[in-house]
C-alpha positions as CSV (number, residue, x, y, z in Angstrom):
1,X,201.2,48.8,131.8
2,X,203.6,48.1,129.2
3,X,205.3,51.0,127.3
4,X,204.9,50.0,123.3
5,X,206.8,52.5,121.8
6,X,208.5,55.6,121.8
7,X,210.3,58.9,120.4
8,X,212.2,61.4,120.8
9,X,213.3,64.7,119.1
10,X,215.5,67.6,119.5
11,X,216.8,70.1,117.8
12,X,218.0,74.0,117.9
13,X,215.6,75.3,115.9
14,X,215.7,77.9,112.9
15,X,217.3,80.6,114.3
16,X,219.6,79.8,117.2
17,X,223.4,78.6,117.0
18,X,223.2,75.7,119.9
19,X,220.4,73.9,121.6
20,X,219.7,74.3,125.1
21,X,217.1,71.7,125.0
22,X,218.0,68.1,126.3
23,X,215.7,64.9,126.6
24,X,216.3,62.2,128.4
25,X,215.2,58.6,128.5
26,X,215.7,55.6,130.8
27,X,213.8,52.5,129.7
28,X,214.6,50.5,132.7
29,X,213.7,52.9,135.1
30,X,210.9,54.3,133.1
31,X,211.9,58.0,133.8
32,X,211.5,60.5,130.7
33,X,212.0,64.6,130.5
34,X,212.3,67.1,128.5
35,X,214.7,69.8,129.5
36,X,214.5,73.8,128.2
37,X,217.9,75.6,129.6
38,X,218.2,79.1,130.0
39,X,221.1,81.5,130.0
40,X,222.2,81.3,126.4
41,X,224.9,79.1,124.9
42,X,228.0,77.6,127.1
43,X,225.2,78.3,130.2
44,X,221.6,76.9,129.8
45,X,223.2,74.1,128.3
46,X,225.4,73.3,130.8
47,X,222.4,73.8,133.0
48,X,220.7,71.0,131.6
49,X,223.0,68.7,131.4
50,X,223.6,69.5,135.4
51,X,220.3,69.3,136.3
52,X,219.4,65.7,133.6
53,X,222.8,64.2,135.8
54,X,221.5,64.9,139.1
55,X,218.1,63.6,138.8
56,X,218.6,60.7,136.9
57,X,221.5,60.1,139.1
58,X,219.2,60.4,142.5
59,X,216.0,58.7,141.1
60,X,215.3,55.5,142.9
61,X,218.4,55.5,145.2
62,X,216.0,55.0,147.7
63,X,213.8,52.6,146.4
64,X,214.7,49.1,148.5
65,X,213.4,50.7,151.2
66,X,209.7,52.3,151.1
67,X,209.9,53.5,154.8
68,X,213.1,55.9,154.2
69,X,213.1,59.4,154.8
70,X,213.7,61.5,151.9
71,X,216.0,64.0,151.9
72,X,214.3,67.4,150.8
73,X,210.4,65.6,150.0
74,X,208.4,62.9,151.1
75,X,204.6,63.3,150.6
76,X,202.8,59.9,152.3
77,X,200.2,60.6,149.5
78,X,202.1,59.9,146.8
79,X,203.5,56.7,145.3
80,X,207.4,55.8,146.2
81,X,208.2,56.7,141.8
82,X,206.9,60.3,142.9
83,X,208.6,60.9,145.6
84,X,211.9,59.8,144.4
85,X,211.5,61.6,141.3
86,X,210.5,65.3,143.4
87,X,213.5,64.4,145.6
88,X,215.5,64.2,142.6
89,X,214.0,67.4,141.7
90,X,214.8,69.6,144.7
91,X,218.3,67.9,144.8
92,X,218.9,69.5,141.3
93,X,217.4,72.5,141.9
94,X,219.8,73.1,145.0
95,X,222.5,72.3,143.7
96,X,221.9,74.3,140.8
97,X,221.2,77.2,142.9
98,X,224.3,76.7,145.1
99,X,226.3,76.8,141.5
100,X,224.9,79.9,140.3
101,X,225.3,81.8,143.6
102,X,229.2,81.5,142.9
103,X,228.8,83.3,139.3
104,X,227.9,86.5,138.5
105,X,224.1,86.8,137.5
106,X,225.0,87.2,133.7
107,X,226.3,83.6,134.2
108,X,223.6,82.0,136.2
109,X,221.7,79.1,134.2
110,X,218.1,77.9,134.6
111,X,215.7,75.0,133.7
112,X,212.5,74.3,132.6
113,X,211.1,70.8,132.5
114,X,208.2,68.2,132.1
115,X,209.3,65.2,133.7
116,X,207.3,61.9,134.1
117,X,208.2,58.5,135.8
118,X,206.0,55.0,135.6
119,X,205.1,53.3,139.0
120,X,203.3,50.1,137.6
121,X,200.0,51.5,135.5
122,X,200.0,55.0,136.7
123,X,201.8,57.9,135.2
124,X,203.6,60.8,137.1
125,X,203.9,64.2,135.5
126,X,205.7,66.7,137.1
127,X,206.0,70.3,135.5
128,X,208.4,73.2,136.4
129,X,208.1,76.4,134.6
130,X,207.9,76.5,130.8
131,X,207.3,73.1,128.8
132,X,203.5,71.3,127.8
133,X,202.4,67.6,128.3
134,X,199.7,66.3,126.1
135,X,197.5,63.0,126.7
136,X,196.1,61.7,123.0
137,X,193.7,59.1,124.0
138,X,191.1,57.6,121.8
139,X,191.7,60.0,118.8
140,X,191.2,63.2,121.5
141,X,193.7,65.5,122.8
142,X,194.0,66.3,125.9
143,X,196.4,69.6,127.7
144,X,197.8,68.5,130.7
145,X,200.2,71.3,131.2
146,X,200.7,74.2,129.0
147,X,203.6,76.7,129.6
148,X,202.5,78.2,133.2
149,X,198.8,77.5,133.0
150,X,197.9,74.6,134.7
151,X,194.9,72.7,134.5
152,X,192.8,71.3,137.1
153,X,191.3,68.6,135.0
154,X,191.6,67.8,130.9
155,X,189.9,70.1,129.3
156,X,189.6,71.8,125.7
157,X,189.5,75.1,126.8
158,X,192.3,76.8,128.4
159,X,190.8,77.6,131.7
160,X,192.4,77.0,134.4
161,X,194.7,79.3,137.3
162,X,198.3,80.7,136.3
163,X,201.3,80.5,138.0
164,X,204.3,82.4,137.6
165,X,207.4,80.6,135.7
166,X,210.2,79.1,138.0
167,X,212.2,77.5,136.8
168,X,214.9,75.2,138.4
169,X,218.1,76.8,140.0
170,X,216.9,80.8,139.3
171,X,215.2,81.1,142.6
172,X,215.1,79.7,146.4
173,X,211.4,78.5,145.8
174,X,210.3,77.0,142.9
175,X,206.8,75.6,142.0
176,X,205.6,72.4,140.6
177,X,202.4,71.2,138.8
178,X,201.9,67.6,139.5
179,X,199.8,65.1,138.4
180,X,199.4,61.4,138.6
181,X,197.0,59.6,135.5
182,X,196.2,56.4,135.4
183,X,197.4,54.8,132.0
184,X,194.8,53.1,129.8
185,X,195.7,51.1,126.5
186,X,196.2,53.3,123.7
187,X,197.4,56.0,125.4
188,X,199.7,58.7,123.8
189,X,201.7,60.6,126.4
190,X,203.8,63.7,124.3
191,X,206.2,65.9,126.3
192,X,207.4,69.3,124.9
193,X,209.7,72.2,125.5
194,X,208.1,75.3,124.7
195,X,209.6,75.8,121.1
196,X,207.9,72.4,119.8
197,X,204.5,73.4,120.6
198,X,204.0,77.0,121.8
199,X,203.0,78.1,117.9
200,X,200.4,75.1,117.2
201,X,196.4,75.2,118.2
202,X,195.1,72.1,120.0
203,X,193.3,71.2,116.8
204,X,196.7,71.5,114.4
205,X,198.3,69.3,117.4
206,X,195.4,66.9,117.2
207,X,195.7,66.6,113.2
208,X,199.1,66.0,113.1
209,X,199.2,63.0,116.2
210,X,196.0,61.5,113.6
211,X,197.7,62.2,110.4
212,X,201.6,61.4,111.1
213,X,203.5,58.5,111.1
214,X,204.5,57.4,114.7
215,X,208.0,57.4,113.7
216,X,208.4,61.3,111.9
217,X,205.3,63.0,114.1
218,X,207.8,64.2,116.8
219,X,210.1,65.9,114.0
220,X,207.0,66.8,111.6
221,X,205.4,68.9,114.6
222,X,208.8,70.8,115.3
223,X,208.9,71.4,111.5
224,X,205.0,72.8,111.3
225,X,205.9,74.9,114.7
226,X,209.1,76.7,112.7
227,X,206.5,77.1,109.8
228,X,204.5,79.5,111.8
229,X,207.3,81.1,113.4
230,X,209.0,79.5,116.1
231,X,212.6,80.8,116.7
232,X,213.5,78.7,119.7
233,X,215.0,75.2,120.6
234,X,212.8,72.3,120.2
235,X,212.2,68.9,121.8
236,X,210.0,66.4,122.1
237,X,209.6,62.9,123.5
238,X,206.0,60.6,122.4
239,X,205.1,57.6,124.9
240,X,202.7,54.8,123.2
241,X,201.2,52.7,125.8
């Protein structure tokens, strides 16, 4: 499944000095995320930035060869784009952890992400901690992930079982939502960091994906979030299929 078009936006918001945020796109791999940093300026940032190096930098080292042994994950369930991509994952988590262990605890950084890699016409979404992914698919919206709920199946409502946030680097176990969808034409894939999307119903969302231009809906959804309140840093990436 061919990827049509695509997005991106970030920004530090109304109220902050720096952004914390980072997103991060590799065409030729097909590997997107959105990154929410924590630990204030000169710290989450840098937190990001380690953590956006290390996976992109360990994604598909291992792909010539299917029958490899992964270093931290392998899950035979799971298509060889998943695995790499949660290997990458607990690679940057350790070595994040490793990093803040040698700083005092005001100094220690963390990360929140929703990350999502192609393999052919299936999508892979993995969440960690804070951050939403939306499916928009024939003129419906759809919450995959929304801050620390996660939701068995797309739904509406917001049932579904919590979990609590952990992010990448804070702790020695950390917990991810995953899910793998198959992509179908049409298909609008939208990734966010808490501050894009946190303020907006499912129904404002939906009006503005319908509404917007393809090219100004990433920026025009941070701008209505600030317009009812938001005071944090703000990304987004959109994936047309």
């Amino acid at each position: 499944m061919d990827l049509k078009r695509y997005s991106y936006y970030s920004d530090k918001g109304p109220l902050l000095n720096s952004n914390e945020d980072l997103c991060f796109m590799n065409l030729e791999q097909m590997l997107f995320f959105v990154l929410d940093g924590i630990g204030g300026s000169g710290i989450g940032d840098k937190a990001s930035e380690l953590v956006s190096r290390e996976v992109s930098e360990h994604y598909l080292r291992l792909s010539d060869d299917p029958d490899a042994t992964m270093s931290f994950f392998y899950n035979p369930l799971y298509n060889l784009e998943l695995n790499s991509l949660m290997n990458s994952l607990h690679s940057a988590h350790n070595s994040l952890f490793r990093k803040n262990h040698e700083v005092h605890k005001h100094s220690q950084g963390a990360v929140s992400g929703v990350f999502v890699s192609q393999a052919e016409s299936s999508l892979n979404t993995v969440s960690v901690g804070a951050g939403s992914v939306y499916l928009f698919r024939e003129n419906e919206l759809f919450s995959i992930y929304k801050n620390n709920l996660c939701l068995a199946d797309f739904s509406k409502n917001l049932k579904g079982r919590s979990i609590p946030s952990s992010p990448l680097g804070l702790y020695k176990d950390i917990s991810f939502y995953i899910k793998e969808i198959k992509i179908e034409p049409g298909d609008l894939f939208l990734l966010f960091s808490d501050g894009a999307v946190d303020s907006l119903s499912l129904d404002e969302l939906q009006g503005l994906i319908i509404n917007s231009n393809f090219e100004q809906l990433a920026q025009i959804i941070c701008e209505m979030s600030n317009k009812k309140d938001n005071k944090d840093n703000q990304s987004v990436i959109l994936l047309q299929y």
